[in-house]
C-alpha positions in Angstrom: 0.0 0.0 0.0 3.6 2.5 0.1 3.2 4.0 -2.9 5.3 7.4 -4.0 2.4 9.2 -3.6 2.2 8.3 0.1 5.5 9.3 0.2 5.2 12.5 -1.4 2.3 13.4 1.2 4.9 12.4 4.1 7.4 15.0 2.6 4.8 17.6 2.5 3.4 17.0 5.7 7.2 17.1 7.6 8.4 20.1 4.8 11.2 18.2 3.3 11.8 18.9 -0.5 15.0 16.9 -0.8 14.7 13.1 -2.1 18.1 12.5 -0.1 15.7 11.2 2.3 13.1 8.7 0.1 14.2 5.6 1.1 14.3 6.6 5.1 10.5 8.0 4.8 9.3 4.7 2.8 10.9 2.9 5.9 9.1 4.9 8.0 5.3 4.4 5.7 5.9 0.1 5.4 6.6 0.9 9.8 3.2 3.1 10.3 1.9 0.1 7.6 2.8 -2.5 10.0 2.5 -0.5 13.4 -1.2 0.0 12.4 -2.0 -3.8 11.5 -0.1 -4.9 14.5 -3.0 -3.1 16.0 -6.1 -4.9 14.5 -7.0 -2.8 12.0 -7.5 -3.9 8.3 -6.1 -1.3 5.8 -7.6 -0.5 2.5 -6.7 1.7 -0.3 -8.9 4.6 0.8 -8.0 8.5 1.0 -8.8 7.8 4.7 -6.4 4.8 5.7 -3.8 6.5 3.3 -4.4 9.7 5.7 -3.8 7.4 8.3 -0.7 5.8 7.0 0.9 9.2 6.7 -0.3 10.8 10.1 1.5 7.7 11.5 4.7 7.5 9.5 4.9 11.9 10.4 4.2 11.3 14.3 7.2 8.4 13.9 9.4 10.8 12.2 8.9 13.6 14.5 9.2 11.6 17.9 13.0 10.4 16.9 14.1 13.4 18.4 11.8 13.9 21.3 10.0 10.9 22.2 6.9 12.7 21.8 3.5 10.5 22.9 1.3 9.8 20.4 -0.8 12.9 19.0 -4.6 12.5 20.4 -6.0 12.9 17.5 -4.1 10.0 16.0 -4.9 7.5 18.6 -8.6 9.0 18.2 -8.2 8.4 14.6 -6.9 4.7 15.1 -9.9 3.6 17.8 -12.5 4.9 15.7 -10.9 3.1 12.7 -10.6 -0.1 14.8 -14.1 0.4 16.1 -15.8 0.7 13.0 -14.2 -2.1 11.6 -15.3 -4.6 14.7 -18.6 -3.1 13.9 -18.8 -4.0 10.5 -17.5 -7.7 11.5 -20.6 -8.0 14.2 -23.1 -6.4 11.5 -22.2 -8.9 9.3 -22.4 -12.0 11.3 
């Protein structure tokens, strides 16, 4: 689900022009990628989940230097992903 044009919302998002840093900001997408599976949640190809994706791979880029927790709104974003999705499954069965 990386694709470049994740990655060139990531650079806009943290202000970096430079493509010295491509293949350290696709690291950190396929990370937020995995970080947010490891979590529960199903990604799909949506603007939304892309969104997602990017919000993640920024807060992991910007945290390197100060440790920063989580953003609220992220985690927000996250649960109400996850919750919607374990609503869907009930719905369904």
């Amino acid at each position: 689900m990386v694709t470049t044009d994740l990655l060139a919302m990531l650079k806009v998002d943290l202000g970096i022009a430079a493509n010295i840093y491509n293949d350290r900001l696709t690291e950190y997408l396929y990370a937020a990628n995995s970080n947010i599976a490891r979590e529960g949640i199903k990604l799909e190809d949506t603007v939304e989940d892309n969104q997602m994706i990017v919000q993640y791979a920024s807060w992991l880029w910007r945290c390197r230097e100060n440790g920063d927790a989580m953003p609220r709104m992220l985690r927000y974003r996250l649960n109400n992903r996850l919750f919607s999705q374990k609503m869907k499954e009930v719905q369904n069965e």
